[in-house]
C-alpha positions as CSV (number, residue, x, y, z in Angstrom):
1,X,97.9,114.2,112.0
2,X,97.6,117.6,112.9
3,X,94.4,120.3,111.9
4,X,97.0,122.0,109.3
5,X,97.7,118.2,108.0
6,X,94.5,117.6,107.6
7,X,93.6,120.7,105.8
8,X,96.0,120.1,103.5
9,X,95.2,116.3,102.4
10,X,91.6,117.8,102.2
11,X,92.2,120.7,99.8
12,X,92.9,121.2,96.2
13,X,93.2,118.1,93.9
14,X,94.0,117.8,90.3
15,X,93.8,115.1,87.6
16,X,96.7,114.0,86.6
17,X,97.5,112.2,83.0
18,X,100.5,109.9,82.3
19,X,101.2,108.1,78.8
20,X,104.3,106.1,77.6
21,X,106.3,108.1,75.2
22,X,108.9,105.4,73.8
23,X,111.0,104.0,76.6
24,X,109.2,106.3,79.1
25,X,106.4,107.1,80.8
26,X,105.6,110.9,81.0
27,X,103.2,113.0,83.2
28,X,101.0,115.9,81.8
29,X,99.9,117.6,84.8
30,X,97.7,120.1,82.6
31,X,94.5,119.5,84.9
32,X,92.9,122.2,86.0
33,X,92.6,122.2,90.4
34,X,89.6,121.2,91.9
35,X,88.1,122.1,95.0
36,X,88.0,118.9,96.9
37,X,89.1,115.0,95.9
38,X,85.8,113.8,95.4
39,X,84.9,115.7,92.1
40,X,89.2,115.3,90.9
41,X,87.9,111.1,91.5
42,X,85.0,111.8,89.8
43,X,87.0,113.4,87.0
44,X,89.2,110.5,87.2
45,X,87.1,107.9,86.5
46,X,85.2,109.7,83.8
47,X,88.2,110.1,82.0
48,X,89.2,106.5,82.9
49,X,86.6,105.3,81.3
50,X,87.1,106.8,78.1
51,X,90.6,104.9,78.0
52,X,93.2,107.9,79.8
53,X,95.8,106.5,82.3
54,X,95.4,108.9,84.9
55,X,96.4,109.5,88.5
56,X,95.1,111.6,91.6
57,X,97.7,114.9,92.9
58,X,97.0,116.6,96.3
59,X,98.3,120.0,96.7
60,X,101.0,119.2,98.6
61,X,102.2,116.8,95.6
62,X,101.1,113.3,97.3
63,X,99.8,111.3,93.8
64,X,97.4,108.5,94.5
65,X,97.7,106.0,91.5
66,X,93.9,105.6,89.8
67,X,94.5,103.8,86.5
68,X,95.7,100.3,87.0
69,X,99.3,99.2,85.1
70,X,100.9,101.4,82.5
71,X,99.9,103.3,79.1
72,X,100.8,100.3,76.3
């Protein structure tokens, strides 16, 4: 992985929120960008806790999965 790679992976991440909606599953990707993905998994949990399906989105668009299964 190049410096430019790495730079990327290691910037801006967001909290992402998914819920089923009938026969679907649909993303909300209303959060607001955070400086680094420490505080966005911080955020993440937090709001995993209070019962949110919710995911992890790097700048680039890579999503890292956070809640485990789908919205009922």
């Amino acid at each position: 992985m190049s410096n430019f790679d790495r730079s990327i992976s290691s910037g801006m991440w967001r909290v992402v929120f998914y819920e089923r909606r009938g026969n679907r599953v649909q993303m909300d990707r209303t959060g607001p960008w955070l400086p680094n993905k420490k505080l966005a998994e911080q955020w993440a949990h937090w709001f995993g806790e209070r019962g949110h399906h919710v995911a992890l989105q790097d700048q680039s668009g890579g999503m890292e999965k956070v809640s485990q299964g789908l919205p009922g």
